[in-house]
Biopython code that builds the backbone (N, CA, C, O; Angstrom):
import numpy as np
from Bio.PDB.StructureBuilder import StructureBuilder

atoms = [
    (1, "UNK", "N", (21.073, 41.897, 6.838)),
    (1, "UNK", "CA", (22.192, 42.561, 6.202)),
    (1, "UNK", "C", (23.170, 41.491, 5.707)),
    (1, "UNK", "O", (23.247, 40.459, 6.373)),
    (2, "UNK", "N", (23.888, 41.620, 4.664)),
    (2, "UNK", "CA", (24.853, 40.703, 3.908)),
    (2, "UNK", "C", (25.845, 41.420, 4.397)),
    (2, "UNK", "O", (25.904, 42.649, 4.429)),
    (3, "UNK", "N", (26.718, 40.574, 4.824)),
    (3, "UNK", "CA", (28.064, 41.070, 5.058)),
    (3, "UNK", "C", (28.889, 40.347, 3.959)),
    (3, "UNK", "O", (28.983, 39.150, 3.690)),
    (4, "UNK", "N", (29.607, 41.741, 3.264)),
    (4, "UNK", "CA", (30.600, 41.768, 2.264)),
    (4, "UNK", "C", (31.793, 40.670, 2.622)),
    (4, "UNK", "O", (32.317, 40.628, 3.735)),
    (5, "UNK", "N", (32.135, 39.828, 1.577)),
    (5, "UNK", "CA", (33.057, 38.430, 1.508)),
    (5, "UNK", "C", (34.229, 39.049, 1.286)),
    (5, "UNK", "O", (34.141, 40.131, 0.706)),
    (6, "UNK", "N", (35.481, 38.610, 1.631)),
    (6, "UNK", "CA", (36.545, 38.982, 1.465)),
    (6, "UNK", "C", (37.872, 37.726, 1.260)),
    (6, "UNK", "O", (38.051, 36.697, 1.911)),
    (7, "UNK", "N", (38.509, 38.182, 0.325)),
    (7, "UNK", "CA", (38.859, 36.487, -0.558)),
    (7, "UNK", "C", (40.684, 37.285, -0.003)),
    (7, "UNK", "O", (41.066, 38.393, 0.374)),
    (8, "UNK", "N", (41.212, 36.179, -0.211)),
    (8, "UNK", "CA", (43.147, 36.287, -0.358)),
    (8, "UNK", "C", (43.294, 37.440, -1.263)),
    (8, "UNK", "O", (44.063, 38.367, -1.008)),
    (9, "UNK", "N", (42.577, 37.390, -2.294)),
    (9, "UNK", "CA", (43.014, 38.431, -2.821)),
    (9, "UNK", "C", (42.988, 40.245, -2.733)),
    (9, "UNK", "O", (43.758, 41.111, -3.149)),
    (10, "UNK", "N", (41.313, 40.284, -1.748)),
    (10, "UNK", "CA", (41.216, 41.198, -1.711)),
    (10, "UNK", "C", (41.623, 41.727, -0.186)),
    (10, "UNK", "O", (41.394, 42.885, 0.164)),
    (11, "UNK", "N", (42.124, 40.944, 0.502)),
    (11, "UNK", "CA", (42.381, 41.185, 2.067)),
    (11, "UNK", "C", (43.224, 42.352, 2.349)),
    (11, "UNK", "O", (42.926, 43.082, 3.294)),
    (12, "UNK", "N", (44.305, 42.610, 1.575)),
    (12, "UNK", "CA", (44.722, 43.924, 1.591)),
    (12, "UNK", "C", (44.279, 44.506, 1.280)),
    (12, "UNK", "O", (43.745, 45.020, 2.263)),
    (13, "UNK", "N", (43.945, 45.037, 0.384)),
    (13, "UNK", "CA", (43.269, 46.130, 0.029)),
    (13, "UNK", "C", (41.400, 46.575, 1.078)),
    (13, "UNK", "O", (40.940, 47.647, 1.472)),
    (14, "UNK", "N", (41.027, 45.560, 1.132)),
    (14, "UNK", "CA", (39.583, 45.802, 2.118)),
    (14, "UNK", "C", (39.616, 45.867, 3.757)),
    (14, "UNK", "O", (38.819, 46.439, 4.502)),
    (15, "UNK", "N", (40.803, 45.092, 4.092)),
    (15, "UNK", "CA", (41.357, 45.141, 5.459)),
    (15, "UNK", "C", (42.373, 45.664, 5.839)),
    (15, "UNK", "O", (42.184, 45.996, 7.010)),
    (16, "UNK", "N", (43.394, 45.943, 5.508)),
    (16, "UNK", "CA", (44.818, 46.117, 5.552)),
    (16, "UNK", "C", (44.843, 47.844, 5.165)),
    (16, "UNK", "O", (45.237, 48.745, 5.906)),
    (17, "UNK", "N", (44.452, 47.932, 4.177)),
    (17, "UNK", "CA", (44.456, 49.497, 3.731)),
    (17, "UNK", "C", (42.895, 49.862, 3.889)),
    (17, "UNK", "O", (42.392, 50.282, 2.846)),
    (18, "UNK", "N", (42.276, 49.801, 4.690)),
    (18, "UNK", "CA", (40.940, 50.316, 5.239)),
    (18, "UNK", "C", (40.773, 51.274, 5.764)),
    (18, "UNK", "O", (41.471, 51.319, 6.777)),
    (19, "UNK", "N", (39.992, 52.419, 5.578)),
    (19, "UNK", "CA", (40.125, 53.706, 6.285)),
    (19, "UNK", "C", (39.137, 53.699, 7.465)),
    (19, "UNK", "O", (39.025, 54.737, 8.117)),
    (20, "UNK", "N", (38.246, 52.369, 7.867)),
    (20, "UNK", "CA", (37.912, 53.045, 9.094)),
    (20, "UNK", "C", (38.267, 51.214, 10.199)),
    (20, "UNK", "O", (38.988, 50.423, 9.592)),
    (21, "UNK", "N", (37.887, 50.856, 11.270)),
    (21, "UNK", "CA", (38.048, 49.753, 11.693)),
    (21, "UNK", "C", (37.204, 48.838, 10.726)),
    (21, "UNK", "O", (36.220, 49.157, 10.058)),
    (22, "UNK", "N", (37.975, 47.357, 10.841)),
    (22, "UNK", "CA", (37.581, 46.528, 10.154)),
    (22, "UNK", "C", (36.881, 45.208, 10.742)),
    (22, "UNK", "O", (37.782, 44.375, 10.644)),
    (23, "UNK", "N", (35.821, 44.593, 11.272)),
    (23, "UNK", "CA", (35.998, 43.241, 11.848)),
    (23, "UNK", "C", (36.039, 41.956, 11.254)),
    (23, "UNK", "O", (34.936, 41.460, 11.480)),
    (24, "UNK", "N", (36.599, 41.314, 10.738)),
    (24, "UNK", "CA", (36.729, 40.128, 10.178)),
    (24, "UNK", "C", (36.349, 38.876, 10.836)),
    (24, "UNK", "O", (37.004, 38.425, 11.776)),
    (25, "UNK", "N", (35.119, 38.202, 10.277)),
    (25, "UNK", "CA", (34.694, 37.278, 10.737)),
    (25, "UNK", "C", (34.827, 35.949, 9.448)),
    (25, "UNK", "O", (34.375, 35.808, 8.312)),
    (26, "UNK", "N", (35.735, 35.108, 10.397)),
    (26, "UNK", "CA", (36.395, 33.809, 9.492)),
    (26, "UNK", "C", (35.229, 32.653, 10.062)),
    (26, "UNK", "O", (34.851, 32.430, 11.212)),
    (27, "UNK", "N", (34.929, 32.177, 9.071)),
    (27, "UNK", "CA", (33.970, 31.176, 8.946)),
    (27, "UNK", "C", (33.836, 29.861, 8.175)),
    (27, "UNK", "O", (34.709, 29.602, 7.347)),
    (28, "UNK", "N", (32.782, 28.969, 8.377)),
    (28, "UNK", "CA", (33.066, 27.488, 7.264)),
    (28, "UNK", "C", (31.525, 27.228, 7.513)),
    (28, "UNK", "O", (30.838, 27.181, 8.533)),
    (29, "UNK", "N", (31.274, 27.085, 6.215)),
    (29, "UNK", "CA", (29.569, 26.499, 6.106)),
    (29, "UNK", "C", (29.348, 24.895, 6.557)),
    (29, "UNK", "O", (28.364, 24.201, 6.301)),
    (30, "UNK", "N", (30.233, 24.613, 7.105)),
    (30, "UNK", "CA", (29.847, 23.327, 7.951)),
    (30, "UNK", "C", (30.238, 23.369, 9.438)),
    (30, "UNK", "O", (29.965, 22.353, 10.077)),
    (31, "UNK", "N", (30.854, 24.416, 10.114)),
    (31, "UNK", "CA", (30.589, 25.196, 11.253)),
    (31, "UNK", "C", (29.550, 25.472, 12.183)),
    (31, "UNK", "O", (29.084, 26.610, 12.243)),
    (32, "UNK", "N", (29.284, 24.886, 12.652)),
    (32, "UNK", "CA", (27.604, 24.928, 13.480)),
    (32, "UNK", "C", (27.509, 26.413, 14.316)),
    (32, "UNK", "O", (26.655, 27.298, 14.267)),
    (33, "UNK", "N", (28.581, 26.306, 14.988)),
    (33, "UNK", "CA", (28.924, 27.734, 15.644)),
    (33, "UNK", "C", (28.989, 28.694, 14.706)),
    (33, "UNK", "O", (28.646, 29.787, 15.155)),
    (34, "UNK", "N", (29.237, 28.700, 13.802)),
    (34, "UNK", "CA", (30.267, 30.239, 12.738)),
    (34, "UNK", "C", (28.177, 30.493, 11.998)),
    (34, "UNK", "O", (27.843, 31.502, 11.377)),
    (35, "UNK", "N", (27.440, 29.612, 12.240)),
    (35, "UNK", "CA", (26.006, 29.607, 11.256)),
    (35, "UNK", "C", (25.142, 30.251, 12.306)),
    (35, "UNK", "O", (24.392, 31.207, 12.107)),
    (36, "UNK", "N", (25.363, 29.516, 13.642)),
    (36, "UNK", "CA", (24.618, 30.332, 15.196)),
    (36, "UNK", "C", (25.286, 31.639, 15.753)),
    (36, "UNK", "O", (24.615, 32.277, 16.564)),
    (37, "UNK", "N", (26.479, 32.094, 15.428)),
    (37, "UNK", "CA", (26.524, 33.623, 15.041)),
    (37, "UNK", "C", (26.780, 34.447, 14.344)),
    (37, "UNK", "O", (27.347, 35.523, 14.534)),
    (38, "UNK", "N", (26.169, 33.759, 13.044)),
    (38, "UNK", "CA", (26.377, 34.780, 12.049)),
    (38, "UNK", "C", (25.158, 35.947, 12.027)),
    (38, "UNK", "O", (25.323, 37.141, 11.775)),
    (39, "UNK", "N", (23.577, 35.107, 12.441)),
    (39, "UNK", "CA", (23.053, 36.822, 13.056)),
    (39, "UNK", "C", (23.481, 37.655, 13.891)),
    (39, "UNK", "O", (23.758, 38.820, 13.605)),
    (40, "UNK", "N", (23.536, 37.379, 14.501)),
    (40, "UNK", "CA", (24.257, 38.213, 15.906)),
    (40, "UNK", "C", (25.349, 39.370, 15.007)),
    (40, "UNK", "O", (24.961, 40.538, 14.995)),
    (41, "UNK", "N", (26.381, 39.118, 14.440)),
    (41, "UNK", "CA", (27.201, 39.475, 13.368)),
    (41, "UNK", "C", (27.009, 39.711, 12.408)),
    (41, "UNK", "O", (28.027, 39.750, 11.716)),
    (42, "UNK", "N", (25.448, 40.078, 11.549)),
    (42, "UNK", "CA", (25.011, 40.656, 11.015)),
    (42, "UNK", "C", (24.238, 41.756, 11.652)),
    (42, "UNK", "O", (24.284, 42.844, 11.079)),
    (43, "UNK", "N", (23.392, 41.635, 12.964)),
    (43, "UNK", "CA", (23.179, 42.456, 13.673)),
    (43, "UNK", "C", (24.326, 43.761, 14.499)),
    (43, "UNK", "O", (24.128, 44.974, 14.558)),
    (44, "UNK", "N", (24.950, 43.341, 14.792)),
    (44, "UNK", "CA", (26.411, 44.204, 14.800)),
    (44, "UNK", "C", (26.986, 44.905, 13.849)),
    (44, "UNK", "O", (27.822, 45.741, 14.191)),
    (45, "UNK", "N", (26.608, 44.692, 12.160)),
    (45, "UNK", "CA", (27.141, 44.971, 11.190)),
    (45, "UNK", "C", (25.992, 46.470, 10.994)),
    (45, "UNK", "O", (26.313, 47.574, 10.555)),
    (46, "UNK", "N", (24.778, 46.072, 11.429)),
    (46, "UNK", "CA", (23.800, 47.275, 11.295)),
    (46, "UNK", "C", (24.311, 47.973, 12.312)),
    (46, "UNK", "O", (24.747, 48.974, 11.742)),
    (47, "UNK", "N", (24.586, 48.116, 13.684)),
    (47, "UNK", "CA", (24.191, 48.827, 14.559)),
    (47, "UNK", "C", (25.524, 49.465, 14.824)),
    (47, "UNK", "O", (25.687, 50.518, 15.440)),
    (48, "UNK", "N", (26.437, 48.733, 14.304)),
    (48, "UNK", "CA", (28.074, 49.609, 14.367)),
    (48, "UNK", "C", (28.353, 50.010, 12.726)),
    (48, "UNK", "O", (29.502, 50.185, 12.320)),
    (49, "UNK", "N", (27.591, 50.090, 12.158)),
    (49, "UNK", "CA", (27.603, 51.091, 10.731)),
    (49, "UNK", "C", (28.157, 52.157, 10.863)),
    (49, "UNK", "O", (27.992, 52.684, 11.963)),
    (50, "UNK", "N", (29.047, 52.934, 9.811)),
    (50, "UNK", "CA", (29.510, 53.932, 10.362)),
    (50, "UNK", "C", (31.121, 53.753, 11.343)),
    (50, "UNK", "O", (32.336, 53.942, 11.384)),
    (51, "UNK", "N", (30.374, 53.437, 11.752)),
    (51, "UNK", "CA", (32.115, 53.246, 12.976)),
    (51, "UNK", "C", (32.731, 52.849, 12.465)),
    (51, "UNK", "O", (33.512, 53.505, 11.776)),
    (52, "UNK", "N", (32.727, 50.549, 12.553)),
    (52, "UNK", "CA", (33.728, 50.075, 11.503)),
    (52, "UNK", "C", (33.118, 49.598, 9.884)),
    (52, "UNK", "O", (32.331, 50.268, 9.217)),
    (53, "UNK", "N", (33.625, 48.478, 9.551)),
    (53, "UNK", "CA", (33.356, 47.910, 7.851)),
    (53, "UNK", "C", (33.103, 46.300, 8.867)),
    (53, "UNK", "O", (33.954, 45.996, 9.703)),
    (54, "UNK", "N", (32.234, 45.679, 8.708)),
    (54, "UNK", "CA", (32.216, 44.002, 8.922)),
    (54, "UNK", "C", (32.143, 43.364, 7.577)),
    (54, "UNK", "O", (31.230, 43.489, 6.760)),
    (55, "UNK", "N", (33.343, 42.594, 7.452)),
    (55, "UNK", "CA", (33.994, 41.515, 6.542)),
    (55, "UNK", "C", (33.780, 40.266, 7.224)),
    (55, "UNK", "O", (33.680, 40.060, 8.433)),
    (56, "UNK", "N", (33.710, 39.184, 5.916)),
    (56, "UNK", "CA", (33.760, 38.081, 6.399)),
    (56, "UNK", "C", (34.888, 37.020, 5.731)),
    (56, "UNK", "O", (35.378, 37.808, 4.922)),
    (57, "UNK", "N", (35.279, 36.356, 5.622)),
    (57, "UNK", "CA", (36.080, 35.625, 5.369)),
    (57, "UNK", "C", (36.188, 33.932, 5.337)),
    (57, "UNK", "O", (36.775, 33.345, 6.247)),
    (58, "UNK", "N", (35.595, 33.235, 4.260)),
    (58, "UNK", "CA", (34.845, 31.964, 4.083)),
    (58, "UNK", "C", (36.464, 30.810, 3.872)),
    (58, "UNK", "O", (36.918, 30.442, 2.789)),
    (59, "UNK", "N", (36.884, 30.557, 4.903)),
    (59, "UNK", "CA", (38.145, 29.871, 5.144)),
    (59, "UNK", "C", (38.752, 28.803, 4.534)),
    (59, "UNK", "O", (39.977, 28.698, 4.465)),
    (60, "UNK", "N", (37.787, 27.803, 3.974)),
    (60, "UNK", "CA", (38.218, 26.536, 3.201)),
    (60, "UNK", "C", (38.679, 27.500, 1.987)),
    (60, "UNK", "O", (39.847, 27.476, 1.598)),
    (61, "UNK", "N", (37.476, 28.556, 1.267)),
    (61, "UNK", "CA", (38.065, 29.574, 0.072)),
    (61, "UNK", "C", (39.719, 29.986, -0.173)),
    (61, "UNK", "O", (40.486, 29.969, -1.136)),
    (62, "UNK", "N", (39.818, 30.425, 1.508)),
    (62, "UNK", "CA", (40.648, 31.462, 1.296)),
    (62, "UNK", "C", (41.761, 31.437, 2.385)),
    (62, "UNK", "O", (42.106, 32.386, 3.089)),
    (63, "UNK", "N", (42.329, 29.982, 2.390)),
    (63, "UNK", "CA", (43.430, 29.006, 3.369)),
    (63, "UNK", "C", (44.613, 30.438, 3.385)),
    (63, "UNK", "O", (45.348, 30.504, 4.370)),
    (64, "UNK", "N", (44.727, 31.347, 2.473)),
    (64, "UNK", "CA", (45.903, 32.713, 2.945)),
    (64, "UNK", "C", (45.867, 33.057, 3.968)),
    (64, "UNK", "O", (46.769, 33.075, 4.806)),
    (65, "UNK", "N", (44.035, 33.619, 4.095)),
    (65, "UNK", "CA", (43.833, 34.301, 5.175)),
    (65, "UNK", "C", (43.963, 33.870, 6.927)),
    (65, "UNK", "O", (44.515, 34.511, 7.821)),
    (66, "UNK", "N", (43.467, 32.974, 6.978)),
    (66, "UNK", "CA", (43.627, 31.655, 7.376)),
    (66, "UNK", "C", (44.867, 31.623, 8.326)),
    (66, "UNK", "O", (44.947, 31.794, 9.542)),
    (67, "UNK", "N", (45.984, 31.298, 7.197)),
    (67, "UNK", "CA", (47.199, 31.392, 7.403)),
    (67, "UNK", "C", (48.106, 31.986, 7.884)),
    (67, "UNK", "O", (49.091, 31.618, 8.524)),
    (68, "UNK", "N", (47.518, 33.556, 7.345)),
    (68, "UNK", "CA", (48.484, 34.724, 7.869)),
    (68, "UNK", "C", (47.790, 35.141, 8.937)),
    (68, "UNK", "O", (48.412, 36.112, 9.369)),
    (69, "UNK", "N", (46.813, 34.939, 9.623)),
    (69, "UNK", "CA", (46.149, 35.432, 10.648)),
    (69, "UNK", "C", (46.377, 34.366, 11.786)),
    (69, "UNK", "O", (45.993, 34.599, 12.932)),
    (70, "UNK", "N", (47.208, 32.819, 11.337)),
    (70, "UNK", "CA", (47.208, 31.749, 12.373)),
    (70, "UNK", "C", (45.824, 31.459, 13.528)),
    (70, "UNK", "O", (45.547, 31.503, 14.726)),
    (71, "UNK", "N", (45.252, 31.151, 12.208)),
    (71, "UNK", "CA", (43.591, 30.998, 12.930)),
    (71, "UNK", "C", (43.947, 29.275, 13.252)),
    (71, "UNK", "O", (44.439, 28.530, 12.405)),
    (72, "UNK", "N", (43.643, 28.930, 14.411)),
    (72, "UNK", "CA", (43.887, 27.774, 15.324)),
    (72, "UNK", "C", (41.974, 27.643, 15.483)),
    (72, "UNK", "O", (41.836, 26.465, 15.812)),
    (73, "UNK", "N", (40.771, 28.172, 15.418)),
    (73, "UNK", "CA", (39.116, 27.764, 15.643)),
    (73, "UNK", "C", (38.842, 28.340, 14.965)),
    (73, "UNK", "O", (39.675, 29.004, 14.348)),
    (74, "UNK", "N", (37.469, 28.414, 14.688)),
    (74, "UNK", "CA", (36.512, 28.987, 13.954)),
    (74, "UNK", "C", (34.907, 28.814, 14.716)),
    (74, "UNK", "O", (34.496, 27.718, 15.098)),
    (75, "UNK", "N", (34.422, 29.598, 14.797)),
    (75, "UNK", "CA", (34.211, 31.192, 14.390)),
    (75, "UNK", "C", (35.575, 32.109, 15.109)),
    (75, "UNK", "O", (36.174, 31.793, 16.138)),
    (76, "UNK", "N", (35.793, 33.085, 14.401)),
    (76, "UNK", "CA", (37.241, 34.045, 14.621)),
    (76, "UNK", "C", (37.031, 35.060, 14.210)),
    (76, "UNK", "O", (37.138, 35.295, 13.006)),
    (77, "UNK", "N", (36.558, 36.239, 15.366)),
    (77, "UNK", "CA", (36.233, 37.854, 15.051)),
    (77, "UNK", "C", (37.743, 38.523, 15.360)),
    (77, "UNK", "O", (38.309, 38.477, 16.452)),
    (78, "UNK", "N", (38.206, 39.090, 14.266)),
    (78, "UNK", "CA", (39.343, 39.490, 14.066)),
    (78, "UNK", "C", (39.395, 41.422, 13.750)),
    (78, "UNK", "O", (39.264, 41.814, 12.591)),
    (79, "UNK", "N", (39.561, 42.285, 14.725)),
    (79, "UNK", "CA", (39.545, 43.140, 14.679)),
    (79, "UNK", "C", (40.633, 44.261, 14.266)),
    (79, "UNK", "O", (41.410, 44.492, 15.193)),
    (80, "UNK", "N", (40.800, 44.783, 13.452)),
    (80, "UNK", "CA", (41.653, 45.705, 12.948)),
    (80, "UNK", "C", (41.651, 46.928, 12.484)),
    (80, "UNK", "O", (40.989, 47.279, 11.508)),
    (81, "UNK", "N", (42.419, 47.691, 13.177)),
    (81, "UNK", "CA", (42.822, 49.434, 12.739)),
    (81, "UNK", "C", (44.159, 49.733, 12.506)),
    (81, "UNK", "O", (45.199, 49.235, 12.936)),
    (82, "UNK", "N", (43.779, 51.199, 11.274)),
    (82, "UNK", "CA", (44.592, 50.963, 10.709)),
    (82, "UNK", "C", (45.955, 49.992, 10.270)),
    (82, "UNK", "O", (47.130, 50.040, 10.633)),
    (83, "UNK", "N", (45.256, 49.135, 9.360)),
    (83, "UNK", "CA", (46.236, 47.975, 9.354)),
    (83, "UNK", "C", (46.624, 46.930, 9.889)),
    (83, "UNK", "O", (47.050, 45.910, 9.346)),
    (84, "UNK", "N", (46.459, 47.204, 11.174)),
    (84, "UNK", "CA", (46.735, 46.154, 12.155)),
    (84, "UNK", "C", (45.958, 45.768, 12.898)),
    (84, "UNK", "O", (45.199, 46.681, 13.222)),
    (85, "UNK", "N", (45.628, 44.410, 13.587)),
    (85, "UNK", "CA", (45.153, 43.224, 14.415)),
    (85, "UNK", "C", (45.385, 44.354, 16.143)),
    (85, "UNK", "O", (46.342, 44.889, 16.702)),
    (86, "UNK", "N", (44.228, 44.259, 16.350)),
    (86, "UNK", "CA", (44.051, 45.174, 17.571)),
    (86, "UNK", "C", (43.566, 44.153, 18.734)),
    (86, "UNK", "O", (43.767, 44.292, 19.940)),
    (87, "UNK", "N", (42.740, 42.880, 17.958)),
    (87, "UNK", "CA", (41.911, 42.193, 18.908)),
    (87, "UNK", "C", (41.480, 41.275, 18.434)),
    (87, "UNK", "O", (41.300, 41.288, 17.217)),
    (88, "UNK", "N", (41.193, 40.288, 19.089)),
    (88, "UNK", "CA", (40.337, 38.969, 18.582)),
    (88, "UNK", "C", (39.556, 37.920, 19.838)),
    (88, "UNK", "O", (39.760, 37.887, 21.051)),
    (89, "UNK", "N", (38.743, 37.237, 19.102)),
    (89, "UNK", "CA", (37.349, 36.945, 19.838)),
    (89, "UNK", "C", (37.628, 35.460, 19.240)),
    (89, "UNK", "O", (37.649, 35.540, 18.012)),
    (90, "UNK", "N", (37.828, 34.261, 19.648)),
    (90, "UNK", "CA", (37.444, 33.045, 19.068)),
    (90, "UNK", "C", (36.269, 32.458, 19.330)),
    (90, "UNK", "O", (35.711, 33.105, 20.216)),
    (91, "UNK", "N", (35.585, 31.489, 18.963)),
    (91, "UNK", "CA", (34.453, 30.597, 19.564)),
    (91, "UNK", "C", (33.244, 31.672, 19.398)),
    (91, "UNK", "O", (33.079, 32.839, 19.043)),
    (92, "UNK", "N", (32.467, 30.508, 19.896)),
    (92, "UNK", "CA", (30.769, 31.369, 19.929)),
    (92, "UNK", "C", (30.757, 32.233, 20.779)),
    (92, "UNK", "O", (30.922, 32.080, 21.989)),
    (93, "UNK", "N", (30.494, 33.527, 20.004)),
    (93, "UNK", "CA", (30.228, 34.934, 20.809)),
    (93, "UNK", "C", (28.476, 35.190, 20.922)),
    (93, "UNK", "O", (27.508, 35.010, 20.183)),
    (94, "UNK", "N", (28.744, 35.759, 22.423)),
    (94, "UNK", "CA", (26.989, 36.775, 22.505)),
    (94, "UNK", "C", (27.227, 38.052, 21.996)),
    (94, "UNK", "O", (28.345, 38.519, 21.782)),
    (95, "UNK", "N", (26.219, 38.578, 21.816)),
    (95, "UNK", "CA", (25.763, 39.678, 20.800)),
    (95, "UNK", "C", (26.356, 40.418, 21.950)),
    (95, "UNK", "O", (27.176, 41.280, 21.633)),
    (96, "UNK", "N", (26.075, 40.237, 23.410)),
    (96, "UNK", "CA", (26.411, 41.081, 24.617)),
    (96, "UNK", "C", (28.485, 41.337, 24.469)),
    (96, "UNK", "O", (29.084, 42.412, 24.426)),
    (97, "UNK", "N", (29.170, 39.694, 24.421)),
    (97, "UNK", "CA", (30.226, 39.857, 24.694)),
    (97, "UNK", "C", (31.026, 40.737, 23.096)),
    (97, "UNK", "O", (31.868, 41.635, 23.129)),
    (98, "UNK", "N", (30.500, 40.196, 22.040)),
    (98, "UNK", "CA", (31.097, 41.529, 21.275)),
    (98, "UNK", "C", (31.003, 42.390, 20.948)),
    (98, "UNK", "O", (31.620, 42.919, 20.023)),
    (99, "UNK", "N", (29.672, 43.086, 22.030)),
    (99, "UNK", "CA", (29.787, 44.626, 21.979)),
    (99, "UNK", "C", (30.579, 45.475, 22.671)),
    (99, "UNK", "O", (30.799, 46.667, 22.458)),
    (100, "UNK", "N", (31.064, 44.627, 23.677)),
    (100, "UNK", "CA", (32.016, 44.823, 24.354)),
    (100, "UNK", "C", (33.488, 44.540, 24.013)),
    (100, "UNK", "O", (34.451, 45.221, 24.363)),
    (101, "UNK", "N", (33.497, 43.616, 23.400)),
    (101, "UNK", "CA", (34.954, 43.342, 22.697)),
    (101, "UNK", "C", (35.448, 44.535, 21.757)),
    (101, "UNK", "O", (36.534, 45.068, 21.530)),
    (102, "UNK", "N", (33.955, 44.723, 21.259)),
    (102, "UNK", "CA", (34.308, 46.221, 20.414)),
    (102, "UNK", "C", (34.525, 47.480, 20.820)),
    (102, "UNK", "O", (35.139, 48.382, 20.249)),
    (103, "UNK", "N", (33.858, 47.465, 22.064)),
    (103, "UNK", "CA", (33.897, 48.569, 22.731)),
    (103, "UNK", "C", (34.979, 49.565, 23.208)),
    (103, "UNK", "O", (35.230, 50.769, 23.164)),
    (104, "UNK", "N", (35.639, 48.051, 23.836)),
    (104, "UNK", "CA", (36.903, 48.193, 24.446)),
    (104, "UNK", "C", (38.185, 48.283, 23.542)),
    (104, "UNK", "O", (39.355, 48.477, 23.869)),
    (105, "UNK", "N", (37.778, 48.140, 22.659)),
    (105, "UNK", "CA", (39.116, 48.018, 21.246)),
    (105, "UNK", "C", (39.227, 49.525, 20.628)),
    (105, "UNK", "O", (40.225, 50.151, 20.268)),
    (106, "UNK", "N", (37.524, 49.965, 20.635)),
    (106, "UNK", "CA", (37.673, 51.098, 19.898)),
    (106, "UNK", "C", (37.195, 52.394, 20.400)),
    (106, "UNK", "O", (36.844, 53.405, 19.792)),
    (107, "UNK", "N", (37.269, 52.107, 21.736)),
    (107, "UNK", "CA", (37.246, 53.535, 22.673)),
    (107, "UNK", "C", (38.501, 53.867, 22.685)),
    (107, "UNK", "O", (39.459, 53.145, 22.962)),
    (108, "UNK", "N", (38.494, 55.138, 22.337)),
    (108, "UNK", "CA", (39.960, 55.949, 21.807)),
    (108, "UNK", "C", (40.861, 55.816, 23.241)),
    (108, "UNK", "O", (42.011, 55.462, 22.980)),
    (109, "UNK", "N", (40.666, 55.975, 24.410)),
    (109, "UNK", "CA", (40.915, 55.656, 25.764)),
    (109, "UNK", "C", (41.491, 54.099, 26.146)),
    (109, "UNK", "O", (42.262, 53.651, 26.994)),
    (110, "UNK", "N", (40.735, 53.570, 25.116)),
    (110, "UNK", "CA", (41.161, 51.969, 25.521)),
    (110, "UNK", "C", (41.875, 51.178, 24.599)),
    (110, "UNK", "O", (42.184, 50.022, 24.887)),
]
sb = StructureBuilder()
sb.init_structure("model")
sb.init_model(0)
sb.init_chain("A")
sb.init_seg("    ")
for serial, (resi, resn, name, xyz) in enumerate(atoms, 1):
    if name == "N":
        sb.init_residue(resn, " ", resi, " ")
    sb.init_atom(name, np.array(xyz, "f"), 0.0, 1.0, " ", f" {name:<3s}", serial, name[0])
structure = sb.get_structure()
């Protein structure tokens, strides 16, 4: 699965004004980590279909995003509803720990 790119320009509108959860995964093609889970995070993108939208966000591109999100590492799973930053995941994630990161963000209870 390709997960849809998301530039400075379009961050509001694809994240910000999004009608269902969003996860934003900030990345750099010279990132060793952000390349060793980007399956994992394409696999997540199939199996939580429906629920949220998985975005990605290619960081040297798009230094806004970057910016306004005060990303300090990379890889950076950045989770958001309606509008707002609910959660975030830095460093190399298991397929195990962000199903759970998600879990817990978007169980209406939690």
């Amino acid at each position: 699965m390709t997960i849809p790119a998301i530039t400075d320009a379009t961050f509001q509108a694809e994240v910000l004004e999004a009608a269902t959860p969003v996860l934003l995964k900030l990345w750099a093609p010279w990132c060793g980590p952000c390349r060793a889970m980007s399956p994992v995070v394409d696999e997540i993108a199939a199996e939580y279909a429906g629920e949220i939208a998985v975005r990605a966000v290619e960081v040297d591109g798009n230094p806004g995003i970057a910016e306004r999100l005060a990303m300090r590492s990379i890889p950076l799973l950045v989770l958001f509803r309606d509008g707002r930053e609910v959660g975030r995941a830095a460093g190399l994630q298991s397929k195990t720990r962000i199903c759970a990161f998600l879990d817990g963000h978007l169980d209406p209870a939690g």
